[in-house]
C-alpha positions as CSV (number, residue, x, y, z in Angstrom):
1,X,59.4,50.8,122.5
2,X,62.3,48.0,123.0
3,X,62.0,48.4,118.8
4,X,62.0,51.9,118.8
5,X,64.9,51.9,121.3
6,X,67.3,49.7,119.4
7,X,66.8,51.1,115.7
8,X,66.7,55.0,116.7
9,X,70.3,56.1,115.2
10,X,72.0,57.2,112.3
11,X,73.1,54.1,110.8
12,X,69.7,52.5,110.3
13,X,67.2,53.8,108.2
14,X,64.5,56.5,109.2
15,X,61.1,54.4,108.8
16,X,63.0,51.8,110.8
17,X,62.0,53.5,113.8
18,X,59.0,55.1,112.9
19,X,57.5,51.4,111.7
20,X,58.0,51.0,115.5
21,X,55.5,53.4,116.4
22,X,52.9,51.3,114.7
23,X,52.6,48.3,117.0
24,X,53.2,51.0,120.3
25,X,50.4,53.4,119.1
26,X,48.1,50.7,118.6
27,X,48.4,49.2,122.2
28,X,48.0,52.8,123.6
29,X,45.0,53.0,121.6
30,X,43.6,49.6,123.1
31,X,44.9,49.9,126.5
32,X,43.3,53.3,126.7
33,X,40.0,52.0,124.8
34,X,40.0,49.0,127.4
35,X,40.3,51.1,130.1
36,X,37.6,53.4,129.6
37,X,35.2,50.7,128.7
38,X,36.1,48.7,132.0
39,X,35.6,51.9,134.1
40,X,32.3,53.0,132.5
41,X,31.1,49.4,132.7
42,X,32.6,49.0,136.2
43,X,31.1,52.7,137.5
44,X,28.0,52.8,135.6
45,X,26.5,55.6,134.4
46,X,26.0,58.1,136.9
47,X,29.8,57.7,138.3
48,X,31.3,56.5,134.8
49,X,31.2,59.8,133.5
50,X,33.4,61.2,137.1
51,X,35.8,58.2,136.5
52,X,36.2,59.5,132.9
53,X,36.7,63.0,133.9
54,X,39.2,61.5,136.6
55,X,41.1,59.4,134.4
56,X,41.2,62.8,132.1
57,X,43.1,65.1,134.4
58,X,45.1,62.5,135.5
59,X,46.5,62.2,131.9
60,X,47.0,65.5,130.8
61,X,48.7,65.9,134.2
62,X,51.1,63.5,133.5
63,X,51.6,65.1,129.9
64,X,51.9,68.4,131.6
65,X,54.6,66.8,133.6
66,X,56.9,64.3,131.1
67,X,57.9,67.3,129.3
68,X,59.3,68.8,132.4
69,X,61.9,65.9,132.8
70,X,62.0,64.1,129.5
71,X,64.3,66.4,127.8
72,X,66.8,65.7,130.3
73,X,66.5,61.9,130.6
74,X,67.0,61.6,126.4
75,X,69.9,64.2,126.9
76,X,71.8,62.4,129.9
77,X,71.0,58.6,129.0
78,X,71.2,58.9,124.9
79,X,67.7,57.7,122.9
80,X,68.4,54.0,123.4
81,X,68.9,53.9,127.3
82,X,66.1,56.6,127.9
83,X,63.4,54.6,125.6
84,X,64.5,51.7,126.9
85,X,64.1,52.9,130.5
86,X,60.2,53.9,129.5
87,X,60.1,50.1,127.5
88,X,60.7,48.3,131.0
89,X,58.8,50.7,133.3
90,X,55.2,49.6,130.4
91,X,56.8,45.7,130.6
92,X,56.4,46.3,134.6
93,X,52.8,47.5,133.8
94,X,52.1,44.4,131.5
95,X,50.3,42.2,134.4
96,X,47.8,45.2,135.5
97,X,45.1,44.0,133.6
98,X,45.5,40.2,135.0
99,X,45.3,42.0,138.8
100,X,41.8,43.7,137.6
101,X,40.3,40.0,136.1
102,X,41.7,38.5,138.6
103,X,41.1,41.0,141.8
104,X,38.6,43.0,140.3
105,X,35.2,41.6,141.4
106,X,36.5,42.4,145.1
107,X,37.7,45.9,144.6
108,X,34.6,46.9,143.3
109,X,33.1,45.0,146.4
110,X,34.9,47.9,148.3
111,X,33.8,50.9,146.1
112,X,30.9,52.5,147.4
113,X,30.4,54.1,143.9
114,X,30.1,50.8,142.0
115,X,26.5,49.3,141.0
């Protein structure tokens, strides 16, 4: 996205940017592989499927819901400052996976659903 952000304008060439999508759609792709895996393995296979489901609706609420403010976050802030906004909220999000190694094993401890 910090790509994305700094190469989105006139003056640079158009496949600039979208080379940029490249490296972001393939960590989306991972994270979101990772993440299912993880929960089914985590929830089994009676609950893995609810997790699933859970993690479902809690994505396509939040795509119901970006479009809503989006428009006017690239319109006030300009393409750079908005994508860059959304770069550092997913850089704030980079340690999440460390928390799970490292906190996991007790979490699940507290889960009544986990096996």
């Amino acid at each position: 996205l910090i790509w994305f952000a700094l190469t989105a304008k006139p003056s640079i060439h158009w496949i600039v940017p979208v080379l940029a999508g490249v490296p972001f759609a393939f960590g989306n792709v991972t994270v979101f592989i990772s993440a299912a895996l993880y929960m089914l393995d985590v929830y089994g296979p009676l609950s893995g499927a609810s997790a699933m489901a859970a993690n479902g609706l809690l994505r396509y609420t939040m795509g119901a819901a970006f479009p809503l403010f989006t428009v006017q976050m690239y319109e006030a802030m300009g393409v750079k400052w908005a994508t860059l906004l959304l770069a550092f909220v997913c850089l704030l999000m980079v340690p999440i996976p460390w928390v799970f190694y490292k906190y996991g094993p007790g979490i699940r401890k507290k889960s009544p659903y986990s096996q």
